[in-house]
C-alpha positions, 0 to 999 in steps of 0.5 A: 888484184892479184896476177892471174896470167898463170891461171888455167881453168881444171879439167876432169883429165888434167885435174890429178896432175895438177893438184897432185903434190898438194899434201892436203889432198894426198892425205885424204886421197891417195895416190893421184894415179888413182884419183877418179874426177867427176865434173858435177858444177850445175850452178851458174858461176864455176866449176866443181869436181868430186875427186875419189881416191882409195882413201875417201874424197874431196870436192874442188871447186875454181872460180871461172872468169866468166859467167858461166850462165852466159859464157865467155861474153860476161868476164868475171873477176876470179877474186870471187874465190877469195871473198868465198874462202873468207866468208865460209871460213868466218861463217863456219866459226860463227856456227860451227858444223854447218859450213863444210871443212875447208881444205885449202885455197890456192888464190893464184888458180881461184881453186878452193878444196873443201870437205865432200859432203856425201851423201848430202843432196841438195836441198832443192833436188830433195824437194823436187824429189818429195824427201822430207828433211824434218831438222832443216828449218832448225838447224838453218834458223840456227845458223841465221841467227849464229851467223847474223848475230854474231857477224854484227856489231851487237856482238863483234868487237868493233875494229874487228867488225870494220876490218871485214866490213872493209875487206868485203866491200871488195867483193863489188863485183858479185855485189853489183850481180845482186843489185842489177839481177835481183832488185833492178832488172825484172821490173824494167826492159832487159836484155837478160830476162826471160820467162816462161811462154805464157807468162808475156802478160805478167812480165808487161804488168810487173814493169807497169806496177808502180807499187812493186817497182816502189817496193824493190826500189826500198829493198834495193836501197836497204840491200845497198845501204844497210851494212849489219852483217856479215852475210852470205848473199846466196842463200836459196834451197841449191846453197844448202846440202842436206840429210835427214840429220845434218844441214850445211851451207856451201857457195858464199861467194856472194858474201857481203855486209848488208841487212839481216833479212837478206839471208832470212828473205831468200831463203823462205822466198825459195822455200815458197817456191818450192810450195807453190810448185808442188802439183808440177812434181808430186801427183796431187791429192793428199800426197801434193799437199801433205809435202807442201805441208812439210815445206811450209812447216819448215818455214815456220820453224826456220823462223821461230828457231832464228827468232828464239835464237837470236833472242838468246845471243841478245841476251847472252852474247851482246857485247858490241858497240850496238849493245846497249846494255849501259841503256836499259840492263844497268839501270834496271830497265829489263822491259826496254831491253826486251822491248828494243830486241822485239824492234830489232825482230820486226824490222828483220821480219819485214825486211824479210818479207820484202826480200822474199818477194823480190827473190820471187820476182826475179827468179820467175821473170830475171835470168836466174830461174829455179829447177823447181819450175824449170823442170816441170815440162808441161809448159802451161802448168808451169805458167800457171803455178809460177802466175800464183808464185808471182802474185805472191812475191808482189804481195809480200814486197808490197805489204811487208809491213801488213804481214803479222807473223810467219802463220801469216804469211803460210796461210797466204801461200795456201791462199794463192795456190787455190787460185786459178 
């Protein structure tokens, strides 16, 4: 670990004298006497700050030692910071473009400066804001099956792969966040989950349902167990910044090994989510359901962009010890080379789909809840729309392996919207 007792949290005012020698900055901004700082951190963990000068911006961020979705009652190591460096710096190679520049990082203060991404929003304000952003689901399928192929033993060489397999197994804080927030805590008594007045009825049967506690029992067991690749481990619709022409992907604190369809899985869950809260934003008619036809065709292309990408690297770029290649293409056997990508694809797809409604679970019932229902200020509205989005999660960790395809699984989100 390393010595923090020089660690001090930044503050708007304190901010310029602070980093005002960094050279990095100096270049990209200007003089720090002219340096505007706006504190922008909503999420749950840290701060951020757009920092403006004559010569353009930047954004800072530092890691807290607390959650700040709770308060100082929760520390938190600050070596999050470090594990988010590595990550974004890994996966920016990995699919070059969707990541923002990274500046520098101080690890003493937990503070990362990174490239101001401007005038992205974030995906998930856009959605509540009826934006259509028609490249996002192929440049994110893009960069799924770049970062999942390529950060993986199908494609790493393997000393490589193992000594960042061993660097982020000390990210166990953060892991240990997912494991008890996501997969643990919405289906039994905890102090940290809450949910919507209305809702008390549904939270009873999800800590009776033995088939759903099952289900996020074996997707925790994978998510524990299944170290494939490097993932970013926070992959909802608030990690991804966006315009109508270019996508990237921030926050990977979270970042550990673990199963493809993590990644894939709570995406698409927060992708649905949006859907089913659509007639708490838009005022229904042909507008509500022609964006949620944008958003569940994003879906689609997210899945069938990653699934015919990740093809193509199979093919191309399989060159790890998993490769296989002396099993099927050098002895002519093209047909099992094809057929063992198909069952490396479907068991993504179903862990995918398992994932994604586990994510749907806790973000209704755990602690961590989406602004897309948050926001929705008639309270009986929004007990009803998260209902539907409820019953859709359970069916989808339930039946994973009954869900054919991606048309599949859209046709069941419509299904549920028109229920009561």
């Amino acid at each position: 670990m390393l010595d923090r007792t020089a660690y001090l949290p930044l503050d708007s005012a304190s901010l310029p004298a602070r980093l005002g020698t960094r050279a990095e900055l100096l270049d990209r901004l200007g003089p720090p006497a002219l340096w505007q700082v706006r504190e922008v951190g909503d999420g749950n963990l840290n701060l951020v700050f757009i920092v403006e000068g004559p010569k353009g911006s930047v954004v800072v961020k530092q890691a807290l030692p607390y959650a700040r979705v709770v308060g100082e009652s929760w520390p938190m190591s600050l070596d999050r910071a470090f594990f988010e460096h590595e990550a974004l710096k890994r996966l920016g190679t990995r699919d070059p473009g969707r990541a923002p520049q990274l500046i520098f990082f101080d690890p003493a203060q937990a503070i990362l400066a990174m490239e101001h991404l401007t005038p992205h929003k974030v995906a998930r304000r856009a959605f509540m804001e009826g934006e259509e952003l028609p490249l996002m689901g192929e440049h994110l399928g893009l960069y799924l099956a770049r970062t999942l192929f390529r950060g993986s033993d199908w494609s790493m060489p393997t000393a490589a792969r193992k000594a960042d397999l061993a660097l982020f197994a000390g990210n166990v804080e953060l892991a240990g966040i997912t494991e008890e927030l996501v997969f643990s805590d919405p289906f039994k008594p905890a102090p940290l989950n809450r949910w919507t007045c209305g809702l008390e009825d549904a939270a009873a049967a999800v800590r009776d349902d033995r088939a759903l506690k099952f289900a996020a029992q074996e997707m925790k067991a994978r998510f524990c167990t299944c170290t494939e690749t490097l993932l970013h481990g926070d992959l909802h619709t608030g990690s991804v910044m966006a315009t109508a022409d270019d996508t990237r992907v921030i926050d990977a604190e979270f970042a550990l090994y673990g199963p493809m369809g993590f990644d894939v899985g709570v995406l698409v869950a927060n992708l649905w989510m949006a859907v089913f809260a659509q007639p708490g934003h838009r005022a229904g008619g042909r507008a509500q359901r022609a964006y949620g036809d944008f958003l569940l065709a994003t879906v689609e292309t997210l899945w069938r962009v990653f699934a015919a990408e990740f093809s193509r690297l199979w093919r191309t770029e399989r060159t790890g010890i998993l490769g296989g290649r002396d099993l099927f293409e050098a002895q002519g056997d093209t047909l099992g080379a094809a057929a063992a990508l198909a069952h490396h694809l479907e068991q993504v797809w179903q862990d995918a789909l398992g994932f994604a409604g586990i994510e749907i679970c806790r973000r209704i019932l755990g602690l961590a809840h989406i602004a897309e229902f948050e926001t929705i200020a008639d309270v009986a509205l929004r007990a009803r729309l998260e209902r539907r989005a409820l019953a859709f999660g359970r069916h989808l960790a339930v039946n994973r392996r009954d869900i054919p395809s991606i048309d599949a699984a859209n046709r069941l989100v419509r299904t549920r919207e028109e229920q009561p």
